[in-house]
C-alpha positions in Angstrom: 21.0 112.7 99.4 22.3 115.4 97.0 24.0 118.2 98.6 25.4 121.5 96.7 28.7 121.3 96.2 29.8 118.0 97.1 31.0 116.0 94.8 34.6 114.4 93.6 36.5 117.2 93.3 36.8 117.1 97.2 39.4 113.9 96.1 41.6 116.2 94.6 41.6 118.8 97.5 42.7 116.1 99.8 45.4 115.0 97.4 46.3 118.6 97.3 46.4 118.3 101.1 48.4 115.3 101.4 51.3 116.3 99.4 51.7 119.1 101.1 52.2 116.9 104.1 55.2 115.3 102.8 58.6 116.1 104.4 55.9 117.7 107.2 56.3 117.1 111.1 54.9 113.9 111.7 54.3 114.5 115.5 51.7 117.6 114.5 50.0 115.0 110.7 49.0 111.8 111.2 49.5 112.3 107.0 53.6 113.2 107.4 53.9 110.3 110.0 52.4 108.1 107.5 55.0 109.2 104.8 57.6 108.8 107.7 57.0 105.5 107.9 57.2 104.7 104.2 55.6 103.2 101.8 55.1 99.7 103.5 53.6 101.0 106.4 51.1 103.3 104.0 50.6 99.8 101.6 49.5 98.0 105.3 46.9 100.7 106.2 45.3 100.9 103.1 44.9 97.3 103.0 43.5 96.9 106.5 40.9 99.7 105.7 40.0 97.5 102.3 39.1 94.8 104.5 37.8 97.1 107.0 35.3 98.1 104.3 34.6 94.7 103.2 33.1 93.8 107.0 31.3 96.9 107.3 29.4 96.0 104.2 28.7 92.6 105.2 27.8 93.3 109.0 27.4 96.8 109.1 25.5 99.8 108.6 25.8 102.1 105.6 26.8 104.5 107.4 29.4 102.4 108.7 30.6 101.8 104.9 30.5 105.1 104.0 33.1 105.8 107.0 35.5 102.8 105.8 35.5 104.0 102.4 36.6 107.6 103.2 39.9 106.2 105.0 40.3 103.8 102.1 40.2 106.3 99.4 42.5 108.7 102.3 44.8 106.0 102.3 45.0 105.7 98.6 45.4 109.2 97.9 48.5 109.0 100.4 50.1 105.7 98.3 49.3 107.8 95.2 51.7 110.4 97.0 54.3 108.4 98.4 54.5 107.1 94.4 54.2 109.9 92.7 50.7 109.0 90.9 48.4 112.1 90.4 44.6 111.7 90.1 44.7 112.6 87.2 46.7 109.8 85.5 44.1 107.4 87.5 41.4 109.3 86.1 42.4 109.0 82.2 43.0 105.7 82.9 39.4 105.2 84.0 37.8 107.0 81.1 40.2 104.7 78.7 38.1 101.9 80.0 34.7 103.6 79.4 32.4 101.9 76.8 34.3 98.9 76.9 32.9 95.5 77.6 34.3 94.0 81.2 33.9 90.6 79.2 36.0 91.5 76.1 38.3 92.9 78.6 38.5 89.5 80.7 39.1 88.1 77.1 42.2 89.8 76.7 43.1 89.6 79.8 43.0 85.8 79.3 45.5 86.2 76.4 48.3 88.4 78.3 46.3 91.4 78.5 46.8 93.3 81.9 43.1 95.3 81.5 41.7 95.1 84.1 36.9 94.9 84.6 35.3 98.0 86.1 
């Protein structure tokens, strides 16, 4: 299902987005209410989408996965907000883990090493 120009560039758009909700009028952004709310209320919706996604993939269709996971990344992209965390530093972090062995990793991890397995 490849479709020109989609791809994951639209997460950083919707970061974009979401900042620029902060400090907004949360009666007109579900995104500035969120941020209203603070960081607690964002950590609770983010994990009840988690689980959310979790039954849709064990009861559900994929299409019904592929809907949980959009508000699950949407509500990490607004924790990543609330804390200051840009993609970017998520991103590097990711490509320090490429090539490395989730074993090895677990290894370490084992030993005091706060790695975590991809």
């Amino acid at each position: 299902m490849k479709q020109d120009g989609l791809n994951g560039q639209i997460l950083e758009q919707l970061y974009q987005t979401i900042v620029s909700r902060k400090g907004g009028n949360p009666s007109e952004s579900h995104t500035a209410k969120l941020f209203k709310k603070g960081r607690k209320r964002i950590c609770k919706k983010f994990g009840e989408e988690a689980v959310e996604v979790v039954i849709a993939a064990l009861a559900e269709t994929e299409a019904e996965v592929v809907s949980e996971s959009s508000d699950v990344l949407y509500h990490l992209l607004v924790l990543w907000a609330e804390m200051g965390i840009r993609p970017e530093q998520v991103w590097a972090e990711l490509q320090s883990r490429v090539g490395t062995s989730g074993i090895e990793e677990k290894k370490n991890r084992q030993r005091g090493d706060a790695s975590h397995d991809l």
